[in-house]
C-alpha positions as CSV (number, residue, x, y, z in Angstrom):
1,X,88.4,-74.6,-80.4
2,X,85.5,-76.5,-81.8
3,X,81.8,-75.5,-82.2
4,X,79.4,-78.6,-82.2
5,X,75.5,-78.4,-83.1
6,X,72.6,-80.5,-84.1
7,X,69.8,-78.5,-86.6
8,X,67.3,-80.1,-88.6
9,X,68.1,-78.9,-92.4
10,X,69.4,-81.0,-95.5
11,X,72.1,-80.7,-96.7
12,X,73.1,-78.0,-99.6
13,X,76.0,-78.0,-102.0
14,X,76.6,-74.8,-104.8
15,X,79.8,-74.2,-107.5
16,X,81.6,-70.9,-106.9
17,X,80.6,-68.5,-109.1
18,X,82.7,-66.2,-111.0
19,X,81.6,-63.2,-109.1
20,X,82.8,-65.1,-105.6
21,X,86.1,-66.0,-107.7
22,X,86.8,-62.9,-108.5
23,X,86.2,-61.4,-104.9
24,X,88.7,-64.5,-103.7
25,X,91.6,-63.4,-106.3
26,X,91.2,-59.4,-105.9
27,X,91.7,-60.4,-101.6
28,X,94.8,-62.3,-102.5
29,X,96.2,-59.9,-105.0
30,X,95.8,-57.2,-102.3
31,X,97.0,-59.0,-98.8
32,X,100.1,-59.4,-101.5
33,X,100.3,-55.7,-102.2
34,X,99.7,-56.3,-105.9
35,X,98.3,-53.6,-107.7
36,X,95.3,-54.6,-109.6
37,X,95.0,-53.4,-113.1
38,X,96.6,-55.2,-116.2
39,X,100.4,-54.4,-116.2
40,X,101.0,-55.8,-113.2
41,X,98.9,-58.9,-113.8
42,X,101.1,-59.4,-116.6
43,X,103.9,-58.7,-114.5
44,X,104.1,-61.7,-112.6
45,X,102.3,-64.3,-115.7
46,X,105.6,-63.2,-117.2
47,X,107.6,-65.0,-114.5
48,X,106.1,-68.0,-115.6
49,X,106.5,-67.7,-119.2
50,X,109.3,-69.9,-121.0
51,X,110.6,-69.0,-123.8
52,X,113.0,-70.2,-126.3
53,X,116.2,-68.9,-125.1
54,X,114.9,-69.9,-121.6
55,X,114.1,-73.5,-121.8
56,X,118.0,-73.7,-123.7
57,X,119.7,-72.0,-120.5
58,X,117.3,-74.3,-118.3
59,X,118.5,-77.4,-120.3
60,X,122.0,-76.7,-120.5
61,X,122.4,-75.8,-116.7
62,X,120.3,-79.2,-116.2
63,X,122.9,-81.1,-117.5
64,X,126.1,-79.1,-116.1
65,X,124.3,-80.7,-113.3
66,X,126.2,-84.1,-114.1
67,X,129.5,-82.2,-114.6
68,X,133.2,-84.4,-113.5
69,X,133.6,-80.8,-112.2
70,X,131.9,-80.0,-108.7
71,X,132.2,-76.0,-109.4
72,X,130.4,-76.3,-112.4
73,X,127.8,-78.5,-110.6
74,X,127.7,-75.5,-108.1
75,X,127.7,-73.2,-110.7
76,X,124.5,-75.1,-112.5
77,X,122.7,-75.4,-109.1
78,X,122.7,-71.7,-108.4
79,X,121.9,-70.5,-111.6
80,X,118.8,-72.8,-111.7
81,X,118.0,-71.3,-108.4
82,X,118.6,-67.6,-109.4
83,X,115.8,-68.5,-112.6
84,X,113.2,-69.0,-109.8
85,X,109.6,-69.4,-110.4
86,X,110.9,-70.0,-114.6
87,X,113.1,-73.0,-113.7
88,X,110.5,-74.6,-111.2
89,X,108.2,-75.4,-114.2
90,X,111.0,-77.8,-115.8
91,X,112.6,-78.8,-112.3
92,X,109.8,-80.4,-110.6
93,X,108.9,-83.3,-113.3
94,X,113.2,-83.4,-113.5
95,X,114.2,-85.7,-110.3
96,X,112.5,-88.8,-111.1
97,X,113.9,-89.1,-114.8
98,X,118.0,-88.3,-114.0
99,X,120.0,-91.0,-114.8
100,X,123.0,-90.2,-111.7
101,X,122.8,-89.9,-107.9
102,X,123.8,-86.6,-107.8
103,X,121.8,-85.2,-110.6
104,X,118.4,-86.6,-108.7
105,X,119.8,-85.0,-105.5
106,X,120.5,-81.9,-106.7
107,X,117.4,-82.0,-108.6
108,X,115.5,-82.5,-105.7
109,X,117.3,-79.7,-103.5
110,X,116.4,-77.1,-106.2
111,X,113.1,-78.3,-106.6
112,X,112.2,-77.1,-102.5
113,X,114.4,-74.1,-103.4
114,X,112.0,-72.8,-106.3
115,X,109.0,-74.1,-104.6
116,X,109.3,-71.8,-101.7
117,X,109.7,-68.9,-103.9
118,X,106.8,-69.6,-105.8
119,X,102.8,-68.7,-105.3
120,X,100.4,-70.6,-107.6
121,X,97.6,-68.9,-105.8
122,X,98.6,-65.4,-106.5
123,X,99.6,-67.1,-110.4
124,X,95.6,-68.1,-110.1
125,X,94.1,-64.7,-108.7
126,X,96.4,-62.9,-111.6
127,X,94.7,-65.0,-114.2
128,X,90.9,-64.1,-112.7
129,X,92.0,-61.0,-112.7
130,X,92.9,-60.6,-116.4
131,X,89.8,-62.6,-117.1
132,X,88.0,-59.9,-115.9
133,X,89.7,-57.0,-117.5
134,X,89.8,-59.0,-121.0
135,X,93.4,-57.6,-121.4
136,X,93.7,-58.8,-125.2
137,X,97.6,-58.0,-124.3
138,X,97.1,-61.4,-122.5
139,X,96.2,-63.7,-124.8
140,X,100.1,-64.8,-126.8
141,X,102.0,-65.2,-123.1
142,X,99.0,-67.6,-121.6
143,X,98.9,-69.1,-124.6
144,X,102.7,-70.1,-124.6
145,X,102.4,-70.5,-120.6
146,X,99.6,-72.8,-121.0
147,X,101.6,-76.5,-121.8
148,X,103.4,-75.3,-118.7
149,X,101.0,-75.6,-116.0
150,X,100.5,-78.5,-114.1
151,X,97.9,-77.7,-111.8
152,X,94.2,-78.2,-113.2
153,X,93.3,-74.8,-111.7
154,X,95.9,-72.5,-113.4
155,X,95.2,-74.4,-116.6
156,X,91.3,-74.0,-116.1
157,X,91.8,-70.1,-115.2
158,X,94.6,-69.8,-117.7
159,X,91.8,-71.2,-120.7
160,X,89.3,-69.0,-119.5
161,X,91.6,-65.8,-119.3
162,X,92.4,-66.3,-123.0
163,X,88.7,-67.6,-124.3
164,X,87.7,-63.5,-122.8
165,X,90.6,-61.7,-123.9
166,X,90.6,-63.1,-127.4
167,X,90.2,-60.4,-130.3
168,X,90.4,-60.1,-133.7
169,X,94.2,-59.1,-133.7
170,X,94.6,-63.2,-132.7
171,X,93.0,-65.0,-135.3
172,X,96.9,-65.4,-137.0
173,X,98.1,-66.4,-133.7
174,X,95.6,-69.3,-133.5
175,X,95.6,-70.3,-136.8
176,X,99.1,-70.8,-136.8
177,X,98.4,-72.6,-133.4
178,X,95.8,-75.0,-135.4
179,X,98.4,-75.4,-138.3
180,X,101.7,-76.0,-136.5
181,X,101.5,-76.7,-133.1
182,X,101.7,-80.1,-131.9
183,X,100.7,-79.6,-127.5
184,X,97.2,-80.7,-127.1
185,X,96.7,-78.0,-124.7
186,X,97.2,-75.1,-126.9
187,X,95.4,-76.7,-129.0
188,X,92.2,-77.1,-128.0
189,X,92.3,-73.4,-126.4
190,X,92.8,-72.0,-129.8
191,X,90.2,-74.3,-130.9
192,X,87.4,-72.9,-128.7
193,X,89.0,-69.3,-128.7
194,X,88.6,-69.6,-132.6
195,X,85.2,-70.4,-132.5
196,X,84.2,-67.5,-130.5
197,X,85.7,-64.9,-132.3
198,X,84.5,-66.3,-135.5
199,X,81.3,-68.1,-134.7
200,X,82.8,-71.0,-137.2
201,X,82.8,-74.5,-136.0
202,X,84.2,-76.1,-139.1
203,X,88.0,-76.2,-137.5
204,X,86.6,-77.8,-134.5
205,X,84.3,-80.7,-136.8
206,X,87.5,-81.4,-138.5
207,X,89.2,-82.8,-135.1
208,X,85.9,-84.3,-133.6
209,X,88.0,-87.7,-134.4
210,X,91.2,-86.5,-132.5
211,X,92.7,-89.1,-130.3
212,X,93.8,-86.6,-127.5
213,X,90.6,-86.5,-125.0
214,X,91.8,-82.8,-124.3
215,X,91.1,-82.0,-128.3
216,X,88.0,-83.8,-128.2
217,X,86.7,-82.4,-124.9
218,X,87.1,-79.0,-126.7
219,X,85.6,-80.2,-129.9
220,X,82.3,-80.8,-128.0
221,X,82.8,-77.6,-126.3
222,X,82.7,-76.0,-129.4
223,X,79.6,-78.1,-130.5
224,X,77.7,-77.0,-128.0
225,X,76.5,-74.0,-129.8
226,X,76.3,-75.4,-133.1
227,X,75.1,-79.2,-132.7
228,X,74.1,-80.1,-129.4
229,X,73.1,-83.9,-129.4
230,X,76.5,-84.5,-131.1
231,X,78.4,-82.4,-128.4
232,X,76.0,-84.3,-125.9
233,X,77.2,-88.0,-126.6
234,X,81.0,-86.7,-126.6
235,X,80.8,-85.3,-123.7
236,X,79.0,-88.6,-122.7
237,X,82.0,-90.9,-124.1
238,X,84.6,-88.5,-122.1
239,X,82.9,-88.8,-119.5
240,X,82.9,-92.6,-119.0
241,X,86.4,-93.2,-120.9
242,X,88.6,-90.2,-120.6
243,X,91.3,-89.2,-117.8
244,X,89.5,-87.9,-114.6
245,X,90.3,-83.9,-115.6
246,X,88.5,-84.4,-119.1
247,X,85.3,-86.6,-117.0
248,X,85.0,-83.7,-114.8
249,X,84.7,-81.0,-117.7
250,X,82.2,-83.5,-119.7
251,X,80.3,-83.3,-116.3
252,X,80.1,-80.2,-115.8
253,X,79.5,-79.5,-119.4
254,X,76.7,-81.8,-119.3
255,X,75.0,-80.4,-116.2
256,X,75.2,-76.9,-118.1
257,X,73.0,-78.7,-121.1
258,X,70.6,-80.3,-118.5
259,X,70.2,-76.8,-117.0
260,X,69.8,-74.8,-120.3
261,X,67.1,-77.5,-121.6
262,X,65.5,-78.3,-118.6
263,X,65.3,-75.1,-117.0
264,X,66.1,-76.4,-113.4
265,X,69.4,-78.1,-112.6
266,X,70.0,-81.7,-112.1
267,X,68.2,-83.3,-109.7
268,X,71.0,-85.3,-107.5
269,X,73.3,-87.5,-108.6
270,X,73.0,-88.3,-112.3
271,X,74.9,-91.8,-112.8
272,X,75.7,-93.6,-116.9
273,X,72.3,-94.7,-117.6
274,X,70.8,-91.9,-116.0
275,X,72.6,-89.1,-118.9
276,X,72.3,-91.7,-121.5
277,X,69.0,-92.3,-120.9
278,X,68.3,-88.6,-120.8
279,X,70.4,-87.6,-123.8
280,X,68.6,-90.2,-126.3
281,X,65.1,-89.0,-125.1
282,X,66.0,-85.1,-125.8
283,X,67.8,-85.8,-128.9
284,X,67.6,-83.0,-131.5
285,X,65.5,-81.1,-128.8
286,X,68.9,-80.2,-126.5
287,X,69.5,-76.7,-126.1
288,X,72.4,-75.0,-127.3
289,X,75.1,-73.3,-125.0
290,X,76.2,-70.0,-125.4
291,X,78.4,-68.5,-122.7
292,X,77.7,-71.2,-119.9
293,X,80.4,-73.3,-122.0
294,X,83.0,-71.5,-121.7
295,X,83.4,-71.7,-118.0
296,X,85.9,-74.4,-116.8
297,X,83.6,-76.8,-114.8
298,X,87.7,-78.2,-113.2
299,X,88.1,-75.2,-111.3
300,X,85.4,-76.4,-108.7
301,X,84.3,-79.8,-109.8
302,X,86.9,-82.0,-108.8
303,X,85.7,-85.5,-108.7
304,X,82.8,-87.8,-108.5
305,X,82.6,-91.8,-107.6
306,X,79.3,-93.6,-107.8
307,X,81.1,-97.4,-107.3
308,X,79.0,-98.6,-110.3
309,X,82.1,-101.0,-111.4
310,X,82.4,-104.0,-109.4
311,X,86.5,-104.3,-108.2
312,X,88.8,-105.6,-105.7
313,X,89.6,-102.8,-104.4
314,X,92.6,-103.8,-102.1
315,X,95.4,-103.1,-104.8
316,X,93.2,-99.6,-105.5
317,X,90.1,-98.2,-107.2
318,X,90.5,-96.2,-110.3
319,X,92.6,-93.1,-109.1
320,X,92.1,-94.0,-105.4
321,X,94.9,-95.8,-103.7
322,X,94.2,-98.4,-100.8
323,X,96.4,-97.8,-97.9
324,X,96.1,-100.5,-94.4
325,X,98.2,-101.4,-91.7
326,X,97.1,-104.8,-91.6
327,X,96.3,-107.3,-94.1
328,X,92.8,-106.6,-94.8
329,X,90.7,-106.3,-98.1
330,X,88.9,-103.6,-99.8
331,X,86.1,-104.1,-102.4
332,X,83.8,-102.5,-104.4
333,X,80.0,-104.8,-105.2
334,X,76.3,-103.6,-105.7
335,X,77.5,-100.3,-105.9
336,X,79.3,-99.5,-102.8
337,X,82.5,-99.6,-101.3
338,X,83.4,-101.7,-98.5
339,X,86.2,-101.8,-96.4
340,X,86.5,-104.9,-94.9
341,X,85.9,-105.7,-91.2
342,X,87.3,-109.2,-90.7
343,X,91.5,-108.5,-89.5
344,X,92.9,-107.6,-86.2
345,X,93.0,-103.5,-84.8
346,X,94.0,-101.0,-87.8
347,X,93.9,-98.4,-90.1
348,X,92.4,-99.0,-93.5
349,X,92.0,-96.2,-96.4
350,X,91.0,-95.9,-99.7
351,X,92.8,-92.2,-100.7
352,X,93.2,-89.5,-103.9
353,X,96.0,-87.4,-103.7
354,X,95.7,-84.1,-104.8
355,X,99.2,-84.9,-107.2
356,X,96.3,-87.3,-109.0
357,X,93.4,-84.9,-109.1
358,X,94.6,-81.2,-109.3
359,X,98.7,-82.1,-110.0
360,X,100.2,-80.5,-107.3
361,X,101.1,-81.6,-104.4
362,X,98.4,-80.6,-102.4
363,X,95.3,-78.6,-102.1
364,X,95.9,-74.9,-102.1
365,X,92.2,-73.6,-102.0
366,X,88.3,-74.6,-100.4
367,X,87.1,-77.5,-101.0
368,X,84.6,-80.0,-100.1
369,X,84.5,-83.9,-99.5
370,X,81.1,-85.7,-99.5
371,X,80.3,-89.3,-99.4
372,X,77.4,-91.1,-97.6
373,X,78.9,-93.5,-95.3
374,X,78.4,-96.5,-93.1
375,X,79.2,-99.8,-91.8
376,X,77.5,-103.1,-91.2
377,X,76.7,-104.6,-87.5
378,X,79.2,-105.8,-85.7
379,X,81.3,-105.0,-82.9
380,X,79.9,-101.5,-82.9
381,X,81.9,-100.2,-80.1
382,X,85.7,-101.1,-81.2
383,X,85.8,-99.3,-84.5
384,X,85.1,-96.2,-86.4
385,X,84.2,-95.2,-90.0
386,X,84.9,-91.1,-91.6
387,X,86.5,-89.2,-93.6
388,X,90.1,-87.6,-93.7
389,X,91.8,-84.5,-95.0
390,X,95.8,-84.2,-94.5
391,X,96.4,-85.8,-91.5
392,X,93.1,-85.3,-89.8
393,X,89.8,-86.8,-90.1
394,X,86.3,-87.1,-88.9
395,X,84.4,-90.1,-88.0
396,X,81.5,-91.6,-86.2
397,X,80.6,-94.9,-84.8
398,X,78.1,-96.9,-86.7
399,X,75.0,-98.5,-84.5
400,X,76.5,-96.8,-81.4
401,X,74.1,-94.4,-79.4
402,X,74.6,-90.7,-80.0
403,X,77.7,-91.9,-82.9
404,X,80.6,-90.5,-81.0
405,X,81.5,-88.5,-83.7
406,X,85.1,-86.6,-82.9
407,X,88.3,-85.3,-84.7
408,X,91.5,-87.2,-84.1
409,X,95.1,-87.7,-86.0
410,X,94.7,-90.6,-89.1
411,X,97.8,-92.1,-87.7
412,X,98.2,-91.6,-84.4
413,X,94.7,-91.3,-83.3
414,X,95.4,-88.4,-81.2
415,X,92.0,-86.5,-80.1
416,X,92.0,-83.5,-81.3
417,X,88.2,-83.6,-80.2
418,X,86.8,-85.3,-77.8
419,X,83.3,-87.9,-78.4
420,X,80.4,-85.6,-79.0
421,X,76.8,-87.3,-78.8
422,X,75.0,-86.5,-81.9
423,X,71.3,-85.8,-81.5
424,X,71.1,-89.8,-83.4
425,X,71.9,-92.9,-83.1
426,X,73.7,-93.6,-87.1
427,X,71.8,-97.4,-87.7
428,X,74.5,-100.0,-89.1
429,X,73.7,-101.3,-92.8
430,X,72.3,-98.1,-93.6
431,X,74.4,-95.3,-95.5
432,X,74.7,-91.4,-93.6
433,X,75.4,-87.8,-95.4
434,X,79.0,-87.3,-94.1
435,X,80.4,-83.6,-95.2
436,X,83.8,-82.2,-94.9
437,X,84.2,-78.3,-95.5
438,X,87.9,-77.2,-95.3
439,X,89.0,-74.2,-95.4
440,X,92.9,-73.8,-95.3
441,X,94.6,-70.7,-93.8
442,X,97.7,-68.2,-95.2
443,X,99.6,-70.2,-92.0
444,X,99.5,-73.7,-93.4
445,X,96.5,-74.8,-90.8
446,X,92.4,-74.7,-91.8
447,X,89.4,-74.1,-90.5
448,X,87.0,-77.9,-90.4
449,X,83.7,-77.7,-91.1
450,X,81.9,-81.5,-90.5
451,X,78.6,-82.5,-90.5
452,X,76.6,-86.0,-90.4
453,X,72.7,-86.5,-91.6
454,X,71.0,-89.2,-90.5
455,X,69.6,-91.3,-93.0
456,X,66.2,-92.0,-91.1
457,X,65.5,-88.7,-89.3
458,X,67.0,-86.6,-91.7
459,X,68.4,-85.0,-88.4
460,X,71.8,-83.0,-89.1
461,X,75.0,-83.0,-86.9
462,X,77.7,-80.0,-87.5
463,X,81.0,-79.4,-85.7
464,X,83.9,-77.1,-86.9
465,X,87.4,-76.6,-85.6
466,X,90.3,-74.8,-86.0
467,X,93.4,-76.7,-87.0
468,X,97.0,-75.4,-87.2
469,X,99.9,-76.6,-89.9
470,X,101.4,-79.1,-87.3
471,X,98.2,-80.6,-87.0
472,X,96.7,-81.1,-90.1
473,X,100.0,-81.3,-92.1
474,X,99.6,-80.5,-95.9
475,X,96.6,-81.4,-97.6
476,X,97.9,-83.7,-99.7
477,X,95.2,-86.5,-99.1
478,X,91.9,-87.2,-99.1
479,X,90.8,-90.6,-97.6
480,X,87.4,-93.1,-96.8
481,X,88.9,-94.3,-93.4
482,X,88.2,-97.7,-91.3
483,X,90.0,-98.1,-88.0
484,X,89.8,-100.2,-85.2
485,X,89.4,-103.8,-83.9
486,X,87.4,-106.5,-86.0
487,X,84.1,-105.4,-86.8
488,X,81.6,-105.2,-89.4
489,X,82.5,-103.2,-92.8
490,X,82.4,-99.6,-93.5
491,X,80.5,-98.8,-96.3
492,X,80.9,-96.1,-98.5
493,X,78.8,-94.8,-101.8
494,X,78.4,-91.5,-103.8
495,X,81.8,-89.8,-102.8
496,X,82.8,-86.3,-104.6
497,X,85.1,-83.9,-103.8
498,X,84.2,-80.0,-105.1
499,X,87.3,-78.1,-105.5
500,X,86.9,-73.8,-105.0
C-alpha cells in the first residue's frame, strides 16, 4: 500500500536523542520478555563475553576443524555450535582466512548457524539499558567485550555504557588498561573513562601523538574539556584523514563545539574550509565540552560525502563501490558526482555497504539516506535517476513533466509502484532534495518513507510504502542509481546517510 502527497515544507533532519534511544531499547527488551533491571542486562552481555579459557576451547575446536578424522571434525563443528552467540564473535571473521576446503566450508556453515541464534539489537538495547542504570557492576565485562564487537553501534553503546557506569572502584582496572593493554579499543575507553572520574587529562596529553586514529579520536575527546582549540584541529585532522568511523565521531564532535560556542547549531552542510576556516577565527575563544562529549556521534551519524576530491569514479569512490551492467564510467569533478549517460540501456550504481559503514552485514535499525540529485538534458524520457535501499529504490525522471517518481526492484525493475505525477516538473542540470526514510520491521520487510523538493519551487513530494522481506531483501546496500537507455548524466552532490 503506498501513500503519495505533495506539501509545501522544507525539509527537516534531527539525531536521536538519548531519551528516544532509550524508549527504542526498553520496547525491544520487553517484546523479548526481558526483564529490565541490571541482572538481567548483564545476563545476556555475558553471552558475549570471551574469556581466557573460552577463546582456548574456541581455538582448539577451530582447528579440530582440519582433523584427518571426520568425527572429530563433527565433533569440532557441534561444539562450536553449542558455544552459540560466544563462538560467533571469532567465527565470522574465520572463513576467509582457513587455509583447507573444508575448514572454510565448515566455517561458513557455523557461521549461519550462530548467526541465527544471535540478536545484536537486543545486545544494543541491553547496553542503553545499563547506560541508564549506571550499573558500575558493568563496567570490567564491557570492557573485555569491547575489542569483540564489530558493529559501530554495539561499540558506540558499549563506550558509552562504561563512560556512565565508571566509579572509583575502577580506576586500577583502567590503569592497568593504560599500562598493559595493547587493543586500541580498550584503550581509548579507559582513556576517556579515566578522565572523567578523575578530571585529569595528563594520561590522555601523553598519547595525543598515538598513531591509532581510535587513541587519538579519544585524546581529543578528552581535550575537549581541558584545551579546546587543540582538541578542535584533532578532531579536524581525523576528520579529513582518519577511517570513516573515526571522521564521523570528529564530526559529530565538532558540531557539539560549534553548538556549545555558537549557541545555535550548524548551519547546513559545513565542508574542509568551512571548519577550518571557523576553527582558526575562534581560536582560544572555543568553548569547552562537558557532557555533550561523551555521547557517541556513530550511533546516528553514519556518513557524509560532499565530492570535494576530483576522481574517476568507475573503479569506486572512497568507501563507495561502483557497480554497472554495461561499460559505462563514473566520475566525480566540480564537486559532484556523475554517472555517465553515454552507453546503451543499464544499471549503473555507486554503493556503501553496511559491512563498510556499520560492519555487519546489514542495517538492523532507522535510518536515513539524503543526497540532492539530478541529471543533465538529454533523452529525458528513457532513463531514471534515485536512490536505493536493499533491493528497492526510488527514483524520478529528470526534465520530465510531473517526474514520474515510483518504487521498483534495482534489478529487475519490477513496479512496486506505479508513475505518480509530482506536483513539479524536476528541471535537468539542476540538483533536487531526494530523502529516503526506512524503517525496517521485526519480519525482515520496512516501512519507505521518500520524498523529492524541488530545487526552484521549494515544492515537496512524499510517498511511503510498505515493503515485505522478499521484496526489499536485506539491507545490505545503499546506492546512487542511473538506469536506462543513453541519456544525459545523473548528478549527485551532498549524500549522508544518518544511522538511528
Amino acid at each position: 500500500m503506498s501513500v503519495c502527497a505533495a506539501i509545501c515544507l522544507a525539509l527537516a533532519t534531527s539525531a536521536v536523542t538519548p531519551e528516544q534511544e532509550l524508549h527504542r531499547a526498553q520496547a525491544h527488551l520487553r517484546e523479548a520478555g526481558v526483564d529490565l533491571e541490571p541482572a538481567a542486562m548483564l545476563e545476556i552481555v555475558g553471552r558475549y563475553v570471551l574469556r581466557p579459557e573460552d577463546r582456548e576451547a574456541i581455538a582448539a575446536a577451530i582447528r579440530q576443524l582440519s582433523s584427518d578424522l571426520f568425527r572429530e571434525r563433527e565433533t569440532a563443528t557441534a561444539a562450536l555450535i553449542d558455544m552459540g552467540v560466544k563462538a560467533s564473535l571469532a567465527v565470522n571473521a574465520r572463513p576467509a582466512a582457513a587455509h583447507d576446503p573444508e575448514s572454510r566450508s565448515r566455517l561458513r556453515f557455523i557461521a549461519e548457524q550462530l548467526t541465527k541464534g544471535r540478536d545484536d539489537r537486543l545486545l544494543w538495547a541491553s547496553l542503553i539499558q545499563l547506560r541508564e542504570f549506571g550499573a558500575s557492576e558493568a563496567v570490567q565485562p564491557l570492557i573485555l567485550l569491547l575489542p569483540e564487537l564489530a558493529s559501530r553501534r554495539l561499540r558506540a553503546a558499549a563506550s558509552e555504557a562504561i563512560w556512565t557506569c565508571v566509579s572509583s572502584q575502577h580506576a586500577p582496572l583502567l590503569q592497568a588498561t593504560l599500562d598493559a593493554d595493547r587493543d586500541d579499543a580498550r584503550i581509548a575507553v579507559a582513556l576517556v573513562a579515566l578522565e572523567r572520574l578523575t578530571g585529569d587529562s595528563r594520561p590522555a596529553w601523553k598519547r595525543r601523538d598515538a598513531k591509532s586514529p581510535v587513541v587519538r579520536l579519544a585524546v581529543a575527546r578528552v581535550l575537549l574539556a581541558h584545551q579546546a582549540e587543540t582538541a578542535a584541529r584533532m578532531l579536524l585532522e581525523l576528520r579529513a584523514t582518519a577511517a570513516r568511523a573515526q571522521q564521523a565521531e570528529a564530526e559529530y564532535l565538532l558540531r557539539q563545539l560549534f553548538a556549545a560556542t555558537e549557541q545555535r547549531e550548524v548551519p547546513g552542510t559545513f565542508r574542509e574550509p568551512q571548519w577550518r576556516g571557523w576553527v582558526e577565527s575562534r581560536g582560544d575563544r572555543l568553548a569547552k565540552l562537558s557532557s555533550a562529549r561523551y555521547r557517541c556521534g556513530a550511533l546516528w551519524l553514519g556518513i557524509s560525502e560532499d565530492f570535494s576530491r576530483t576522481a574517476d569514479a568507475s573503479k569506486g569512490f572512497g568507501d563507495f563501490v561502483y557497480q554497472s551492467t554495461v561499460a559505462s564510467k563514473a566520475s566525480v569533478r566540480n564537486g559532484r558526482l556523475y554517472l555517465e549517460g553515454n552507453h546503451p540501456e543499464g544499471d549503473q550504481r555507486l554503493a556503501l555497504l553496511a559491512e563498510t559503514l556499520v560492519s555487519d552485514p546489514s542495517f538492523t535499525g532507522p535510518l536515513v539516506v539524503e543526497a540532492r540529485v539530478g541529471g543533465m538534458p538529454g533523452n529525458e524520457v528513457g532513463w531514471h535517476v534515485g536512490l536505493s535501499i536493499g533491493k528497492v529504490k526510488a527514483l524520478f525522471h529528470p526534465g520530465f513533466a510531473g517526474g514520474a517518481f515510483r518504487f521498483e526492484h534495482v534489478d529487475t525493475h519490477a513496479e512496486y509502484l506505479s508513475n505518480q505525477n509530482m506536483p513539479f516538473t524536476p528541471a535537468s542540470g539542476a540538483l533536487h532534495t531526494m530523502r529516503l526514510q526506512v524503517t525496517p520491521r521485526p519480519d525482515g520487510g520496512a516501512l519507505l518513507r521518500a520524498s523529492v523538493k524541488d530545487n526552484g519551487s521549494n515544492q515537496v513530494f512524499h510517498c511511503e510504502q510498505q515493503f515485505t522481506q522478499e521484496q526489499i531483501g536485506p539491507l545490505n546496500r545503499i546506492g546512487m542509481e542511473r538506469s536506462g537507455r543513453e541519456g544525459g548524466a545523473a548528478m549527485f552532490d551532498d549524500f549522508r546517510v544518518e544511522l538511528n
